[in-house]
Backbone as a ProteinNet text record, in pm:
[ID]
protein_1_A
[PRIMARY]
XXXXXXXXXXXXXXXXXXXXXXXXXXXXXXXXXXXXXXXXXXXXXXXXXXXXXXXXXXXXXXXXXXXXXXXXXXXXXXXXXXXXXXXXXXXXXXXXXXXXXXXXXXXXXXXXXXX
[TERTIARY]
-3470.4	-3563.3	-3707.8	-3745.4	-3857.6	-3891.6	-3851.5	-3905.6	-3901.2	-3838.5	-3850.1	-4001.4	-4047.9	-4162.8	-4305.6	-4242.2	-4328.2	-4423.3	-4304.4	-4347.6	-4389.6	-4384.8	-4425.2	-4601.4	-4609.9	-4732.7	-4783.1	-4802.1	-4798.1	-4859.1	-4810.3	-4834.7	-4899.9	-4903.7	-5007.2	-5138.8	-5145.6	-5255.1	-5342.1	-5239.7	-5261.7	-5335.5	-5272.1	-5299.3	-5437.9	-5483.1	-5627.1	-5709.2	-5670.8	-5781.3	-5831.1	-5692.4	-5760.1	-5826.8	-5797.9	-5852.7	-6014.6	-6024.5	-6163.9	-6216.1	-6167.4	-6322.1	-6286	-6285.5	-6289.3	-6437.4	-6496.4	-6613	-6619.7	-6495.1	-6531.8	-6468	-6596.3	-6580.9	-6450.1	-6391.5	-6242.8	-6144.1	-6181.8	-6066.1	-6100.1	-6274.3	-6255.7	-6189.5	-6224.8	-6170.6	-6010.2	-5976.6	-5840.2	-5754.6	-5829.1	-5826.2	-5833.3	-5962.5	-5935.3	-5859.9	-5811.3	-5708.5	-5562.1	-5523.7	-5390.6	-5424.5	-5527.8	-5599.4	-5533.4	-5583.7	-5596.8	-5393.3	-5357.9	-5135.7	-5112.1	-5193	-5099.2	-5120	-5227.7	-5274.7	-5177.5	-5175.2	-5071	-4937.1	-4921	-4769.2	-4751	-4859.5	-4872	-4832.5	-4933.5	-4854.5	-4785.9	-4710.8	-4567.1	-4481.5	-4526.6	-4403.6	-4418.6	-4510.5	-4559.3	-4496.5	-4466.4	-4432.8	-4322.3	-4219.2	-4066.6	-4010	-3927.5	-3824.6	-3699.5	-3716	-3570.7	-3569.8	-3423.9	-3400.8	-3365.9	-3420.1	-3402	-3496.4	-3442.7	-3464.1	-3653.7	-3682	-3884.5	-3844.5	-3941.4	-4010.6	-4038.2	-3890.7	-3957.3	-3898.5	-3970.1	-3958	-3877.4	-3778.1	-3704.6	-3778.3	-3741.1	-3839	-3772.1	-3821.9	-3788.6	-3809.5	-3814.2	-3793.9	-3921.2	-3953	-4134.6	-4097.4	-4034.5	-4000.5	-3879.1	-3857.6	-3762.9	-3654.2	-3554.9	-3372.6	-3345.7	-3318.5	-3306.9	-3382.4	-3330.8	-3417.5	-3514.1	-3668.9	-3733.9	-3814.5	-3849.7	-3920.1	-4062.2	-4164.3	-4306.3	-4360.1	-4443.4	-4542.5	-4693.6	-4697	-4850.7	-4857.6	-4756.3	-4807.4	-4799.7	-4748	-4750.4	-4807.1	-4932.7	-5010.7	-5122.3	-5128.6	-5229.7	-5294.5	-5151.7	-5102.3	-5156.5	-5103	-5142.1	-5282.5	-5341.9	-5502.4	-5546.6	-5518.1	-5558.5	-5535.2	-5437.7	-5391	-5499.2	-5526.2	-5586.8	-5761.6	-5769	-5959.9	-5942.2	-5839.9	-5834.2	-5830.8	-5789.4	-5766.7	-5922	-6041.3	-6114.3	-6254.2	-6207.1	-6253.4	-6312.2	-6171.1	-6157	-6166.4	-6167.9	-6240.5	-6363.2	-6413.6	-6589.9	-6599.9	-6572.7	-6585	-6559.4	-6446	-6408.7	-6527.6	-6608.1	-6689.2	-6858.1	-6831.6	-6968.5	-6950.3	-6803.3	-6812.9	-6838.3	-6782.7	-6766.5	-6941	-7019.9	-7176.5	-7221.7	-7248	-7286.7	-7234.2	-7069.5	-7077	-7151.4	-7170.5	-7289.7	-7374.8	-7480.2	-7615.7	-7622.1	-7515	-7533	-7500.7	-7370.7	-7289.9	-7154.5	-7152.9	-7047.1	-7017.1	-6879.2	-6844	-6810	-6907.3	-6961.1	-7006.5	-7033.2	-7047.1	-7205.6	-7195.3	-7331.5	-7434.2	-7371.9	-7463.9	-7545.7	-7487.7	-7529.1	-7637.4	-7660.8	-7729.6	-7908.5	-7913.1	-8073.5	-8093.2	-8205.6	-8207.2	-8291.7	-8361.9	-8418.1	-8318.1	-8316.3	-8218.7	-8274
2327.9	2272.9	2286.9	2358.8	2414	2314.9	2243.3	2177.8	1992.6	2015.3	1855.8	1910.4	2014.2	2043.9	2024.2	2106	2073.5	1992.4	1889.6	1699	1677.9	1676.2	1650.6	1684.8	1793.8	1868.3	1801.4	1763.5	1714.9	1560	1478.2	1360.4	1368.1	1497.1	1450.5	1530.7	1602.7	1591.8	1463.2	1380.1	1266.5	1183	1135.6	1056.7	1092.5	1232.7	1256.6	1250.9	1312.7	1288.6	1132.1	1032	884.7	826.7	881.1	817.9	890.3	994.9	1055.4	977.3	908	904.8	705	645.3	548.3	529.9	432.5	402.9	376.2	406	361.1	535.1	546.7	647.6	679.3	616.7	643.9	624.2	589	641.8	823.6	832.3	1002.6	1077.1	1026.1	1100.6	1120.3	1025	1020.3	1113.9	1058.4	1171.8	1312.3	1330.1	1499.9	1543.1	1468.8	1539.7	1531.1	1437.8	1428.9	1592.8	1620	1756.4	1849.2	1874.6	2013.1	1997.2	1888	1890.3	1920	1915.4	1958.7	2129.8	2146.5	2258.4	2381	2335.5	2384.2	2407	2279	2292.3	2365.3	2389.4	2492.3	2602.8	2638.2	2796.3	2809.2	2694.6	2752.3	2734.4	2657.9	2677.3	2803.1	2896.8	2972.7	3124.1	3082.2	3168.3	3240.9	3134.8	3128.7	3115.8	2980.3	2925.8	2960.9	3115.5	3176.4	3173.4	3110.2	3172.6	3318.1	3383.1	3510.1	3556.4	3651.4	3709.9	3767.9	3700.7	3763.8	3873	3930.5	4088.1	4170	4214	4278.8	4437.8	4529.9	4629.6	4670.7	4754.3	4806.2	4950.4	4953.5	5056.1	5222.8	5294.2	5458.1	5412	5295.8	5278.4	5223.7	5252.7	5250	5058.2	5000.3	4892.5	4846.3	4687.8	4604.9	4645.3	4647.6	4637.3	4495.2	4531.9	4390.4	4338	4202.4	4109.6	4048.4	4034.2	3938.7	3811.2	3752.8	3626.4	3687	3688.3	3680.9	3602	3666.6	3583	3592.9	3572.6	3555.7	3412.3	3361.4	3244.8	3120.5	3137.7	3086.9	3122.5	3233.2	3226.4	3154.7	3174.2	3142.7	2970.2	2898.3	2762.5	2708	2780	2752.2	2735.3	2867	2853.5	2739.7	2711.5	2586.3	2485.6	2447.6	2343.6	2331.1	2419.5	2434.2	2353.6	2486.5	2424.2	2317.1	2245.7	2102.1	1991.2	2053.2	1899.6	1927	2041.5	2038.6	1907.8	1964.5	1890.4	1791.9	1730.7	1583.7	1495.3	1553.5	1529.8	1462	1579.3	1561.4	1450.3	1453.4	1398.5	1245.4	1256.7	1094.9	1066.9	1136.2	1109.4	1093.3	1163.1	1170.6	1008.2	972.2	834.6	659.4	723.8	611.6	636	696.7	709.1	625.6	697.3	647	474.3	494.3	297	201	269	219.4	174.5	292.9	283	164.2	202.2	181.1	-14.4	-32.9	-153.6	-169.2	-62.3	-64.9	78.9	102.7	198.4	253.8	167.1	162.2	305.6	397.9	506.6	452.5	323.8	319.2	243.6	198.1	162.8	230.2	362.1	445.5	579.1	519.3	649.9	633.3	537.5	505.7	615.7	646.1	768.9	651.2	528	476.2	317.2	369.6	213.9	158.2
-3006.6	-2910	-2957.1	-3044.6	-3021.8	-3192.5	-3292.9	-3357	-3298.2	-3200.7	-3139.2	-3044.1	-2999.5	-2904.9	-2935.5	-3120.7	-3187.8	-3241.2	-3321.2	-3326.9	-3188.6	-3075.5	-2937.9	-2959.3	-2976	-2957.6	-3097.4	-3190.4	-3336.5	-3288.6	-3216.9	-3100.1	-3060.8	-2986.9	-2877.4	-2927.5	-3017.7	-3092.9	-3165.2	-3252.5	-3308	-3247.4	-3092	-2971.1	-2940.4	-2933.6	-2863	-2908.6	-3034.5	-3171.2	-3177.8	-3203.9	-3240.6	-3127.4	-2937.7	-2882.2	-2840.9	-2902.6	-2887.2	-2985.6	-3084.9	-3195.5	-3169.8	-3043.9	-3014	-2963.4	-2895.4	-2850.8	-2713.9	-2653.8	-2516.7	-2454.1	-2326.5	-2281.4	-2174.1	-2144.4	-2072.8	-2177.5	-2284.5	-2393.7	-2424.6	-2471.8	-2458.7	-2406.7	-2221.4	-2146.6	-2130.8	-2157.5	-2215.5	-2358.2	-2425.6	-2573.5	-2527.1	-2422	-2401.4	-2297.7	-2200.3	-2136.5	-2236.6	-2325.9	-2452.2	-2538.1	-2550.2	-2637.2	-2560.1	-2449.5	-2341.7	-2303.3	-2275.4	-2285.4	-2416.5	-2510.3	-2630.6	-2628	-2652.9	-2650.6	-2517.8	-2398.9	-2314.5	-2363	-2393.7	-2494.6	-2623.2	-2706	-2804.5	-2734.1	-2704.2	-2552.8	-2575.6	-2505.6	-2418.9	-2552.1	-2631.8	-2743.3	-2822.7	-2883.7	-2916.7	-2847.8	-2731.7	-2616.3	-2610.4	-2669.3	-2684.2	-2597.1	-2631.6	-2530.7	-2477.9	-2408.4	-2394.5	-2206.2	-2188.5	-2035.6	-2018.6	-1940.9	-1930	-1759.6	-1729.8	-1599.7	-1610.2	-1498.7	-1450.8	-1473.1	-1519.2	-1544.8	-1405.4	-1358.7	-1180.7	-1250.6	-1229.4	-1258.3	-1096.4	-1090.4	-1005.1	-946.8	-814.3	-775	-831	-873.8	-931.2	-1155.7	-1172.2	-1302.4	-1327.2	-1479.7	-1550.4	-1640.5	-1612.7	-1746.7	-1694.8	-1681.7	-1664.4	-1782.3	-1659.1	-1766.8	-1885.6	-2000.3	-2079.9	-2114.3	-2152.5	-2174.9	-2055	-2093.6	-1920.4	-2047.7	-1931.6	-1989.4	-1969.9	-2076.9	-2066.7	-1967.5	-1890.7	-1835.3	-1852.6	-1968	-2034.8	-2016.5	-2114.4	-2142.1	-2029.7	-1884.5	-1792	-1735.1	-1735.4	-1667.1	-1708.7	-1893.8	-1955.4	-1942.4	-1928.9	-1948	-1760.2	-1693.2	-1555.2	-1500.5	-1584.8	-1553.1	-1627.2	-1767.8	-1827.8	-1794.6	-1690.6	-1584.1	-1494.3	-1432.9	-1317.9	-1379	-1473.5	-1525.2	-1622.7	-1694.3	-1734.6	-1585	-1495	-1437.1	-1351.2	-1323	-1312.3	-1374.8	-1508	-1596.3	-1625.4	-1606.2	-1633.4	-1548	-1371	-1262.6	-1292.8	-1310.4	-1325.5	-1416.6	-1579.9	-1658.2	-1632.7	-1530.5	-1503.8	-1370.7	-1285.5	-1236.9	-1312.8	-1416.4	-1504.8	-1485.5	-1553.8	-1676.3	-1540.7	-1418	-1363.5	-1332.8	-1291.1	-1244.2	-1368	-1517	-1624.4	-1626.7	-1616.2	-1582.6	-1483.8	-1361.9	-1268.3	-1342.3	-1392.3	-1420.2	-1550.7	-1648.7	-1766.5	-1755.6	-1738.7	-1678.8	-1788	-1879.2	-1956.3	-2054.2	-2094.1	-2133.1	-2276.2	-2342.1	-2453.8	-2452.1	-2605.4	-2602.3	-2692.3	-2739.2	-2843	-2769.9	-2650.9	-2535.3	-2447	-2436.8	-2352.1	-2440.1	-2561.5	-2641.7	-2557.2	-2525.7	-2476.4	-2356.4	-2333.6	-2199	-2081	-2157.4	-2028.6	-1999.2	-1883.7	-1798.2	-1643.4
[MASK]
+++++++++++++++++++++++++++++++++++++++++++++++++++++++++++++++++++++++++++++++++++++++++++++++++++++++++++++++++++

């Protein structure tokens, strides 16, 4: 599983990269939310893909019985959920204001500061 996740994450790197170095600004914004899912998916692949029982420590005992599943990397991945889709909020509100003012989403259109 985890070299098919890979090529996945390998994609969706590819994908963000070519649509960031495009010229129109809702392709960026696009490119960087494809960045911030791969990057999540690095995580979790990184993480290791085992089913196994949450980490509940039993009451009188210092350390879970067996094998448990980490929860680093779902927490780590969750918060980056949380402040990516922040983000890209804004960013998609930066881009629709800037299309107002500007009248297009041209990135070599918008280098001028007076409009």
């Amino acid at each position: 599983m985890e070299p098919v996740l890979a090529v996945a994450v390998g994609v969706l790197y590819a994908a963000g990269l070519y649509l960031m170095l495009r010229r129109s600004i809702v392709k960026l914004i696009l490119g960087l939310a494809l960045l911030g899912n791969a990057a999540n998916l690095l995580i979790f692949v990184a993480g290791g893909l085992t089913r196994t029982a949450p980490p509940l420590i039993a009451e009188g005992e210092t350390r879970p019985d067996g094998l448990f599943a980490d929860p680093l990397p779902q927490a780590l991945i969750l918060t980056a959920i949380v402040i990516g889709f922040g983000v890209l909020a804004f960013s998609m509100v930066l881009a629709y204001r800037a299309h107002q003012i500007v009248g297009a989403d041209d990135l070599d259109r918008m280098k001028g500061t007076d409009t």
